[in-house]
C-alpha positions as CSV (number, residue, x, y, z in Angstrom):
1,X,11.3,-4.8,9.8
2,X,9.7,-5.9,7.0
3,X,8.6,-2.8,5.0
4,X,5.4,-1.1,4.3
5,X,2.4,-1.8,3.4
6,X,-1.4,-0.4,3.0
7,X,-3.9,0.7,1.0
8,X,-2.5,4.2,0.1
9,X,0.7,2.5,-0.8
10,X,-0.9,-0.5,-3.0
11,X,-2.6,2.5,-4.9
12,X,0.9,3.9,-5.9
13,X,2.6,0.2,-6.1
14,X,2.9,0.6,-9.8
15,X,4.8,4.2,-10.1
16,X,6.8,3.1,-6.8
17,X,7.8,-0.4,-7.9
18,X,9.4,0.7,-11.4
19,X,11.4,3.8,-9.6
20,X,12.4,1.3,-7.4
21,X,13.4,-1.5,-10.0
22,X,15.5,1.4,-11.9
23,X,17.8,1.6,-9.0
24,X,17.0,4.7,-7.8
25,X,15.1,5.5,-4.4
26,X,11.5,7.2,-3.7
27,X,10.9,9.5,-0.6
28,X,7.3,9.5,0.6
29,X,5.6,11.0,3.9
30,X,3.8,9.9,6.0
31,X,0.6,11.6,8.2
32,X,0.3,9.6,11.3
33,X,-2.7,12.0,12.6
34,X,-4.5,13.1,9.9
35,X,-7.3,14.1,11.2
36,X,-5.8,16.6,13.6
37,X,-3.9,20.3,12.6
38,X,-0.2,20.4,13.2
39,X,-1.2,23.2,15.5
40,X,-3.5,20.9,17.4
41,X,-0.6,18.8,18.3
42,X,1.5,21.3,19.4
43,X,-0.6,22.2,21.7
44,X,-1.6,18.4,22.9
45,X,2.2,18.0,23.2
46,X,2.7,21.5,25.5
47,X,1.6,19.5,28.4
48,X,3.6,18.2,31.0
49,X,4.2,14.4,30.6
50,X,5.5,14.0,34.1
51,X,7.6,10.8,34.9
52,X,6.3,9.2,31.4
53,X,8.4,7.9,28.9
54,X,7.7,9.9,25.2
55,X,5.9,6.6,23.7
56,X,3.7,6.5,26.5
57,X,2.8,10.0,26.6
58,X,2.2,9.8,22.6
59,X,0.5,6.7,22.9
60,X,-2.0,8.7,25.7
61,X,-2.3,12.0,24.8
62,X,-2.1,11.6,21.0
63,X,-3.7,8.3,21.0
64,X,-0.9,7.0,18.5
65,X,-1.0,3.3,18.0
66,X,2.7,1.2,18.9
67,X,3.4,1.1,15.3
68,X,3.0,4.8,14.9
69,X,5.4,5.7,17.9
70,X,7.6,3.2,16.3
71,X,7.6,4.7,12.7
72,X,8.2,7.9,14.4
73,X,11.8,6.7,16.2
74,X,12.6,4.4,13.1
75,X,12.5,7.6,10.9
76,X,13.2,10.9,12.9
77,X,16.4,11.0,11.2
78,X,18.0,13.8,13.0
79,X,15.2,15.6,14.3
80,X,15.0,16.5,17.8
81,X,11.5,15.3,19.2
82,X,11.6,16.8,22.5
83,X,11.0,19.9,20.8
84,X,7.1,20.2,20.9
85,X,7.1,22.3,17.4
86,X,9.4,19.5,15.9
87,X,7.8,16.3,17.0
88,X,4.5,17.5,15.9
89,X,5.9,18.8,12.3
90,X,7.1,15.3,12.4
91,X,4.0,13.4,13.3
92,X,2.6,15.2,10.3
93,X,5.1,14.8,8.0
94,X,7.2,11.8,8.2
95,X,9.9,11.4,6.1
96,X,10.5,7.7,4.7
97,X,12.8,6.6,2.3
98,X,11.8,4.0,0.1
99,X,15.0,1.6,-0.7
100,X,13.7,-1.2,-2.8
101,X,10.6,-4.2,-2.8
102,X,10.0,-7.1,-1.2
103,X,10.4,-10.6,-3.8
104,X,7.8,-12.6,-5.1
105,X,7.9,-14.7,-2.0
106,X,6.4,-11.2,-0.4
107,X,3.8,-10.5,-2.7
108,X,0.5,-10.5,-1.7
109,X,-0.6,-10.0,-5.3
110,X,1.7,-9.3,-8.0
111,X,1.6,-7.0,-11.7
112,X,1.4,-8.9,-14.4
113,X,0.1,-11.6,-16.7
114,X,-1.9,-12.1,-20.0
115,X,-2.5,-8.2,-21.6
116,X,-5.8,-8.0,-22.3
117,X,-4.5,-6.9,-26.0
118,X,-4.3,-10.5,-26.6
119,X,-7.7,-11.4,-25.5
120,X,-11.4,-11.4,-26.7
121,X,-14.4,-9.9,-24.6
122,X,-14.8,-13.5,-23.2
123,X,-10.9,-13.5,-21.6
124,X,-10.4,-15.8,-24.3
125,X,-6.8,-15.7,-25.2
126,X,-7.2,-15.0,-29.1
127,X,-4.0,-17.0,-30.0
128,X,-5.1,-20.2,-28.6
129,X,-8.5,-20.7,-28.9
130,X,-10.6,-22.5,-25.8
131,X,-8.1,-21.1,-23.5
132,X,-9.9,-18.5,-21.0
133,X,-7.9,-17.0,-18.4
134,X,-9.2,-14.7,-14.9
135,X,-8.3,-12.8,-12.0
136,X,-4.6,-12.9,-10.9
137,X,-3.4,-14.8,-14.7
138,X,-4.5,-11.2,-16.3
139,X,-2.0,-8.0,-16.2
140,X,-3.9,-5.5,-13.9
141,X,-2.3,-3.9,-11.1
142,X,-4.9,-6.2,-8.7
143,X,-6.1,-4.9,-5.4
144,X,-5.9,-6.8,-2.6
145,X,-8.6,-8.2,-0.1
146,X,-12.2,-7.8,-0.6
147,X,-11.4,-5.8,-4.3
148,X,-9.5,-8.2,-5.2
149,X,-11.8,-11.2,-4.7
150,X,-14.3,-9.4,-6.7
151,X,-12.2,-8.9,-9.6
152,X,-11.2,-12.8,-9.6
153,X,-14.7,-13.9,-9.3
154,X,-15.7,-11.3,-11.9
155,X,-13.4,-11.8,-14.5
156,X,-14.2,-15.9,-13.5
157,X,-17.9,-14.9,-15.0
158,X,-17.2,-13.3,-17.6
159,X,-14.6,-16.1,-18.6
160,X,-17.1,-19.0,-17.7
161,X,-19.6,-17.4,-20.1
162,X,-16.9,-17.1,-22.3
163,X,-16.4,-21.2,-22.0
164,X,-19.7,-22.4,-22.5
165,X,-20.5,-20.0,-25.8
166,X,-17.2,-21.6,-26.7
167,X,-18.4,-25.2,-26.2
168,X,-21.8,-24.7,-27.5
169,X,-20.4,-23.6,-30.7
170,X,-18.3,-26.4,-31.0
């Protein structure tokens, strides 16, 4: 309902989001087993599923998660996954068609901010001296979680060493 989002996809934000902001739109695929041969599948999805309804045979046999098996209906497009061959192409090459992105109010960390042309090794900004900026005020395409909490402290070292030569000059 709300788009996509993950790791792999953070990794190819940049590229993706000025496609995107040109207008035009950006077909990716997705593997929802990757760990298993389209072959593989086939066969796991020869066997009789008896009175159960496709998700829950999926969500048994294949051990797809809800969100899989409802990628998979979302985005079949016209492809007919009762066929065994099909539905198991499908699973391992999903077609999605990337529209447009989410606004600010969205963003779980956003491009953009001070260059790091206009700034010394301390993240001082070079135009304004004593001003030190750090984490999400600098242009880097930020990752989130974990990586990105590193980066902020980081770059809050690097900038707080910055402040206190700064001072102790003064």
């Amino acid at each position: 309902k709300n788009g996509l989002e993950g790791g792999a996809l953070y990794a190819l934000s940049k590229g993706l989001r000025e496609e995107l902001q040109q207008g035009s739109t950006r077909d990716i695929s997705l593997d929802l087993k990757p760990g298993s041969e389209e072959q593989a599948l086939v066969s796991s999805l020869s066997t009789p599923r008896g009175k159960m309804s496709l998700s829950n045979f999926l969500r048994k046999k294949l051990n797809l998660a809800p969100i899989q098996i409802a990628l998979l209906h979302e985005f079949k497009n016209n492809t007919d996954i009762q066929n065994t061959d099909k539905l198991a192409a499908l699973i391992k090459n999903l077609p999605v068609e990337l529209i447009g992105i989410n606004g600010i109010e969205r963003a779980i960390s956003s491009a953009g901010g001070v260059k790091f042309s206009n700034l010394d090794d301390q993240l001082m900004i070079k135009k304004q001296p004593g001003q030190f900026v750090a984490g999400e005020m600098l242009d880097w395409e930020a990752p989130t979680g974990g990586y990105l909490l590193q980066g902020c402290f980081a770059t809050g070292v690097v900038a707080a060493d910055g402040i206190a030569t700064y001072l102790n000059a003064a």
